[in-house]
C-alpha positions as a printed Julia matrix, in Angstrom:
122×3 Matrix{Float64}:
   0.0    0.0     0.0
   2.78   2.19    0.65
   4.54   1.53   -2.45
   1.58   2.7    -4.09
   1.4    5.99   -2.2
   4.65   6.57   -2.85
   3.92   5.87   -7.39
   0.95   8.58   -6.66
   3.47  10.84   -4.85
   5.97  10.74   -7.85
   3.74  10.99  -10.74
   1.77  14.1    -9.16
   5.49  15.77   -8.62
   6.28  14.71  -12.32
   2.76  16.07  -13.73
   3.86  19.7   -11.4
   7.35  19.45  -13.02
   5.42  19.09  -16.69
   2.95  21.85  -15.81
   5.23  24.17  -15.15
   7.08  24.17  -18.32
   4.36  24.03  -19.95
   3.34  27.68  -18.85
   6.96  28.72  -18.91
   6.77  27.52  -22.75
   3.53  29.51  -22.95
   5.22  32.66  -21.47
   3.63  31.92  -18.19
   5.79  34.08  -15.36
   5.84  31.2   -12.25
   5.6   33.05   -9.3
   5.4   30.24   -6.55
   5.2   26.29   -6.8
   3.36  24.65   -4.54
   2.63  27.26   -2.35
   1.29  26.2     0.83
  -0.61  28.71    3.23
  -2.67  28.48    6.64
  -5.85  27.72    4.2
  -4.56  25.42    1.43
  -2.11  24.89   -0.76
  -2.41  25.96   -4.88
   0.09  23.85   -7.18
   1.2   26.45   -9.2
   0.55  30.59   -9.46
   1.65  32.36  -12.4
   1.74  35.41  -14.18
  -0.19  34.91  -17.6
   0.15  39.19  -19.22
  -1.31  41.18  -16.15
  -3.44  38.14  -14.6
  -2.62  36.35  -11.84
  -3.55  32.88  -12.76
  -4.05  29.96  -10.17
  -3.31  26.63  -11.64
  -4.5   22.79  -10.51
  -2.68  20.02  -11.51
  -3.92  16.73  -11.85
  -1.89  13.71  -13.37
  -3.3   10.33  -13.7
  -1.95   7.08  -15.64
  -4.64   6.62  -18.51
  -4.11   2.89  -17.12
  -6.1    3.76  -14.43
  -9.39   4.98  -17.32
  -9.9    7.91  -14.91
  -9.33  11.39  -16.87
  -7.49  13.7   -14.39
 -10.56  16.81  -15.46
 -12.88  14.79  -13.3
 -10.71  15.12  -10.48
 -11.14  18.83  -10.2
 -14.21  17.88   -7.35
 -16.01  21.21   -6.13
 -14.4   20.16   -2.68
 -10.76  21.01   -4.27
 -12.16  24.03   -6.05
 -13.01  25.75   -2.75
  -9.91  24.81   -1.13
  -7.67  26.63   -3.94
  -9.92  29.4    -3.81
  -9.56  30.03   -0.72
  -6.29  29.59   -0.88
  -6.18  32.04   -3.69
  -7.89  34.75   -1.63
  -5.19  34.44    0.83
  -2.45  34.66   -1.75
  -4.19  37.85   -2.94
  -4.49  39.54    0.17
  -0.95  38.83    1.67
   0.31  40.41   -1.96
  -2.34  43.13   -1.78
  -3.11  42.26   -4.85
  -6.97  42.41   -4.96
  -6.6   44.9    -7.93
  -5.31  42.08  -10.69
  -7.29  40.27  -12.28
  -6.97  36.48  -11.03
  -8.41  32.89  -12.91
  -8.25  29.59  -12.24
  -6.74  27.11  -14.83
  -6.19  23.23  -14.42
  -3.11  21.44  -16.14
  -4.67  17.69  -16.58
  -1.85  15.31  -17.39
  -2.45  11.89  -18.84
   0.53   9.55  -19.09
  -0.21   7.1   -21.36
   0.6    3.23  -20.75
   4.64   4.33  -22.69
   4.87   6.62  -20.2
   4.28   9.34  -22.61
   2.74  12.48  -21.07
  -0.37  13.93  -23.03
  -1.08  17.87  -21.4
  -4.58  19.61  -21.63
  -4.63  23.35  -20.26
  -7.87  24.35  -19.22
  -8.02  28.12  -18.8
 -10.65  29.55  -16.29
 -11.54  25.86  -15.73
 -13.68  27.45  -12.42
């Protein structure tokens, strides 16, 4: 059971790695990874022009027949939104315009990433 904690554990970090380029590529500014605060934690937060953009990654193995999109549970949504607001208020940045986006990450069963970017996915 561990062992397959630990598989979760490293493809998540691999799908955050992937993400991340991914914006960088798209001339996405990263402005914190995994950023963790009293409320929550958001995966990514970026600069996309002048909006601040808050970014879920999910990765799944497309093994598993579960597409990472259907992950994004309303549950999660408030937790990074709340998370969000903090981020926004300890920058005082309440004047920017802020979305949320979610990087889904497929790895197929040749352990070939497949990346869909979701812009204001909520």
């Amino acid at each position: 059971m561990a062992d397959r904690g630990q598989n979760s554990k490293r493809l998540g970090q691999m799908g955050e790695k992937l993400a991340h380029k991914h914006l960088k590529k798209r001339g996405y500014k990263i402005l914190a990874r995994n950023y963790l605060c009293p409320v929550g934690e958001v995966d990514l937060i970026a600069l996309d022009g002048e909006t601040l953009v808050f970014v879920e990654v999910k990765t799944m193995q497309a093994a598993g027949g579960i597409d990472p999109v259907e992950q994004l549970h309303a549950r999660k949504q408030a937790q990074v939104r709340r998370a969000a607001r903090f981020f926004i208020s300890a920058k005082q940045a309440e004047d920017m315009p802020a979305r949320f986006d979610l990087v889904a990450i497929t790895v197929d069963p040749e352990g070939q990433p497949h990346i869909e970017h979701l812009e204001d996915a909520f």
